[in-house]
C-alpha positions in Angstrom: 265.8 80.8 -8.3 269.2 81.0 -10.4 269.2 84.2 -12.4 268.6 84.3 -15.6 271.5 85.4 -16.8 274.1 83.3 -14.8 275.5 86.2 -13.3 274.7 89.4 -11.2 273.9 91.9 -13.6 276.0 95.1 -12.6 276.3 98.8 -13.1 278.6 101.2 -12.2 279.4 104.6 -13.1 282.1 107.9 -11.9 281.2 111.3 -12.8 283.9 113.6 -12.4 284.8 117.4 -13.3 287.4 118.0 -16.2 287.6 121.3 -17.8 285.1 122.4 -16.2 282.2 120.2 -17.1 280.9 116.9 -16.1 282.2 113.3 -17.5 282.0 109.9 -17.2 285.2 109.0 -15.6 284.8 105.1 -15.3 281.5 103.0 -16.6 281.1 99.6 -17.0 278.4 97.0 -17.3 276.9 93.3 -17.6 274.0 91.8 -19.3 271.5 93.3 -19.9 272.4 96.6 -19.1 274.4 99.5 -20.8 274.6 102.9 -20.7 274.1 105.3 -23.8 276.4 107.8 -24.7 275.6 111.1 -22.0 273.4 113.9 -22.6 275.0 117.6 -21.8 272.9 119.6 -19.3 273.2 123.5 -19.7 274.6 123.9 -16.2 277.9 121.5 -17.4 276.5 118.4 -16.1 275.4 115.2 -18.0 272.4 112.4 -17.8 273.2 109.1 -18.2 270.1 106.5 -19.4 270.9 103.1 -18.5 269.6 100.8 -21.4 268.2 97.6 -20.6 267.9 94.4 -23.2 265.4 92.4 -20.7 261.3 92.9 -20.9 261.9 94.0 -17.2 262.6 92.3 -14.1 262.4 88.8 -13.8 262.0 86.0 -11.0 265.5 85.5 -9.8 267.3 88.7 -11.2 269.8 90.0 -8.9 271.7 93.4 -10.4 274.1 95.9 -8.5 274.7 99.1 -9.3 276.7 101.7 -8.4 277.1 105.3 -8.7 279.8 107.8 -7.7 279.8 111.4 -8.1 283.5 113.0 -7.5 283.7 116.8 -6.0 282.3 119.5 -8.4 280.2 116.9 -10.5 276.8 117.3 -11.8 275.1 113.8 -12.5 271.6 113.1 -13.6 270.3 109.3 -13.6 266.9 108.8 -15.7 266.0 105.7 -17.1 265.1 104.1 -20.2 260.6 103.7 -19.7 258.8 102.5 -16.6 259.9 99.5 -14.8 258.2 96.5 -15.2 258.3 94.0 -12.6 256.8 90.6 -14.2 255.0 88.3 -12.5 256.9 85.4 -10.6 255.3 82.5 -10.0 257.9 81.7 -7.4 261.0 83.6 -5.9 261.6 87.6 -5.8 264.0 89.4 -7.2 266.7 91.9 -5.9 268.3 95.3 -6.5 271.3 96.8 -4.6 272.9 100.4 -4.9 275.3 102.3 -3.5 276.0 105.5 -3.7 278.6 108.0 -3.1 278.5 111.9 -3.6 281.3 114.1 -2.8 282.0 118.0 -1.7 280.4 120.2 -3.8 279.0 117.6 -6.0 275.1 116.9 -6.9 273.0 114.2 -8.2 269.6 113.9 -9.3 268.3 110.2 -9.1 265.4 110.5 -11.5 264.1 107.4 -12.3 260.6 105.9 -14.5 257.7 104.9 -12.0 257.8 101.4 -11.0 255.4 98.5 -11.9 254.9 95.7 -9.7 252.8 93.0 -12.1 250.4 90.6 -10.1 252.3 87.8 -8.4 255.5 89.6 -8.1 258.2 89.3 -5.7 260.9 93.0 -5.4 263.3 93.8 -3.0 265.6 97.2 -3.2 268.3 98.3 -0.6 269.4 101.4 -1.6 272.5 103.3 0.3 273.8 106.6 -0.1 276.2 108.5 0.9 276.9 112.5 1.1 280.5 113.4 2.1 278.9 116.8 4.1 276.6 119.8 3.3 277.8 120.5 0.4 277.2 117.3 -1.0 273.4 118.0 -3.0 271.0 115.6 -3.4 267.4 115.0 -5.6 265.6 111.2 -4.9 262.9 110.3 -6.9 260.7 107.6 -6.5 257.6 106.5 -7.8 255.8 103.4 -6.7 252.0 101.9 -9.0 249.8 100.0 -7.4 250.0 97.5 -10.4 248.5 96.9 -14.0 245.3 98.7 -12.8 244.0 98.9 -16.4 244.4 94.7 -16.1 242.7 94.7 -12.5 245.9 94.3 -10.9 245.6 96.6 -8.5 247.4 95.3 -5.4 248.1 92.2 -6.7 251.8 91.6 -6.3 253.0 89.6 -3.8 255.6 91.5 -2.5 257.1 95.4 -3.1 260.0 96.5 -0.6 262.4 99.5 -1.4 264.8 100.3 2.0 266.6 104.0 1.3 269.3 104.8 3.4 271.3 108.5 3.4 274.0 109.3 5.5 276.1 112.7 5.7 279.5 112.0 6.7 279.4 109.1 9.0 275.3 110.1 10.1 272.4 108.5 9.3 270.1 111.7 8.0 267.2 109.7 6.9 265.4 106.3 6.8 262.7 104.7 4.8 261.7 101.0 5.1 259.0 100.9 2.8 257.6 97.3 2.4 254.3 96.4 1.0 252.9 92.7 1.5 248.9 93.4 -0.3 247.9 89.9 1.3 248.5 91.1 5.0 248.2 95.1 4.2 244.7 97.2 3.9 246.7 99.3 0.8 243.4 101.0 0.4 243.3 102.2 3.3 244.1 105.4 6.3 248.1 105.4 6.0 248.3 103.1 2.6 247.5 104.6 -0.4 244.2 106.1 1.1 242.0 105.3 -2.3 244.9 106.1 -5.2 246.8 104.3 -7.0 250.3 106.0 -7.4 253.3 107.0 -5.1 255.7 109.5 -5.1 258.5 109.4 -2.2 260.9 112.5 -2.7 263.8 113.1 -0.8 265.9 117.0 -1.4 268.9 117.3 0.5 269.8 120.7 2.5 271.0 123.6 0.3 274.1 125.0 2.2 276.2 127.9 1.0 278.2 128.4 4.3 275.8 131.6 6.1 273.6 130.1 8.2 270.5 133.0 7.9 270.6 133.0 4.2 270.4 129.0 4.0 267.3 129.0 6.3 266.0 131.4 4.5 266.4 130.0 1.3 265.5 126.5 2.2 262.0 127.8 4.2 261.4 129.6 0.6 261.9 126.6 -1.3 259.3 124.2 1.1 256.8 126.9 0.5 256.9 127.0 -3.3 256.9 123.1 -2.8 253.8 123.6 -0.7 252.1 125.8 -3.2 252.7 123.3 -6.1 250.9 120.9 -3.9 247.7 123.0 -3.1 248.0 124.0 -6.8 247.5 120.2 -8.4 243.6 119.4 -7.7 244.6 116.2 -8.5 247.3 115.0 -5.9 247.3 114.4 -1.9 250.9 115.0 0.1 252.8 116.6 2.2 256.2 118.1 3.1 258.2 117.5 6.1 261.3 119.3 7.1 264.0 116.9 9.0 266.1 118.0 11.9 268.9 118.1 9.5 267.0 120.3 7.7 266.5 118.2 4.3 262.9 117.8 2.9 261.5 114.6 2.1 257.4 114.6 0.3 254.8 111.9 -0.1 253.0 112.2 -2.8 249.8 110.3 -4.2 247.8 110.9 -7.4 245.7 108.7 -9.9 248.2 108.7 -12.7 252.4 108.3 -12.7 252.3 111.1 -15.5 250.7 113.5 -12.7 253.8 112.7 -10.2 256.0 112.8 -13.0 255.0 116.4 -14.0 254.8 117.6 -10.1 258.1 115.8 -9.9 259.7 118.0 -12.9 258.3 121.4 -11.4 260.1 120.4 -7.9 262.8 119.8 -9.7 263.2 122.9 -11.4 262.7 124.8 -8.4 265.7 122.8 -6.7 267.9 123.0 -9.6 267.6 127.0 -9.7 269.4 127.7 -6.1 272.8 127.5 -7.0 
């Protein structure tokens, strides 16, 4: 199915350092995306909110976007409310980025959870990559099981996000996550187990160069992340440490503002280790 609006609809956006705070070096956009003007962060970085005309994502969209982050920069991605992914009678649609963040540069990808309507067809490819250690990283994704108010719980046809992270010319980390509720018991043991939101987190390494103090810091931070975990009565996950040393979490709770909230407090803690 042609898109809807004749064309790909793109994205893409530079972050770089001048005078010691973070700009938007190079930005441009196509229906029916654009970004608003950035927010300034305290620490000299700035959020950018990509602004979307569309009800959500239609059958036969196809958008690209890309994101660069230049050495030193500080660049936060939100979004504009959740995603809505409308029901398709036939076809999918599809979502590419790329992303590149240099030396000494960070960016937190902090999107709205996502909302696959009944009958809907989504597939993501998502590629990053980190120059080397120093190169900071914060994924955020959250995943609904549908309208469930609506009894759309599962309903969609079709829900596939592929994440893939390299550091330098490595491959750090993986995730093929592809959800077909027709062929899938997303109820069930290794599903979502009974909820009906998803949180997949990915926090890359923090390196300062002395190899005791960064294990010790990063062992710290996975037990405060533990903590906020065994503190929320409402959630189910878990941490796991790669051999790399980056943590990635899977989170599930009854309600995207619970993950959203656990989310921020993660956040937080990552964002005060300089």
């Amino acid at each position: 199915m042609d898109n809807k609006f004749g064309k790909i609809s793109r994205i893409q956006a530079c972050a770089a350092v001048r005078d010691g705070k973070t700009i938007l070096e190079d930005l441009s956009f196509t229906a029916p995306y654009k970004i608003m003007v950035p927010f300034e962060k305290e620490n000299d970085g700035i959020q950018i909110m990509p602004l979307c005309a569309s009800a959500g994502i239609m059958a036969g969209d196809s958008q690209e976007f890309s994101y660069h982050v230049k050495e030193g920069a500080n660049l936060e991605v939100l979004s504009q409310s959740f995603e809505k992914i409308h029901k398709m009678d036939e076809g999918s649609a599809f979502r590419t980025i790329e992303i590149q963040v240099e030396q000494n540069a960070i960016l937190y990808y902090y999107p709205q959870p996502v909302i696959p309507f009944s009958g809907s067809a989504f597939d993501s490819t998502m590629t990053i990559c980190l120059e080397d250690k120093t190169s900071r990283l914060f994924l955020l994704e959250v995943i609904s099981c549908g309208r469930n108010a609506h009894e759309e719980r599962f309903q969609y046809r079709r829900f596939s996000s592929r994440v893939r992270i390299y550091r330098g010319e490595k491959l750090i980390y993986q995730d093929n996550t592809c959800y077909e509720p027709e062929k899938m018991p997303m109820e069930g043991i290794g599903m979502y187990e009974g909820y009906t939101h998803m949180a997949n987190l990915f926090l890359s390494e923090i390196y300062t160069g002395q190899d005791s103090t960064d294990k010790e810091i990063n062992l710290e931070l996975q037990e405060k992340i533990w903590q906020l975990l065994d503190e929320e009565p409402d959630t189910d996950g878990g941490v796991t440490r790669l051999t790399t040393g980056d943590l990635v979490l899977r989170i599930f709770a009854h309600r995207a503002q619970t993950l959203q909230q656990l989310a921020d407090k993660i956040k937080k803690l990552y964002e005060a280790i300089h």
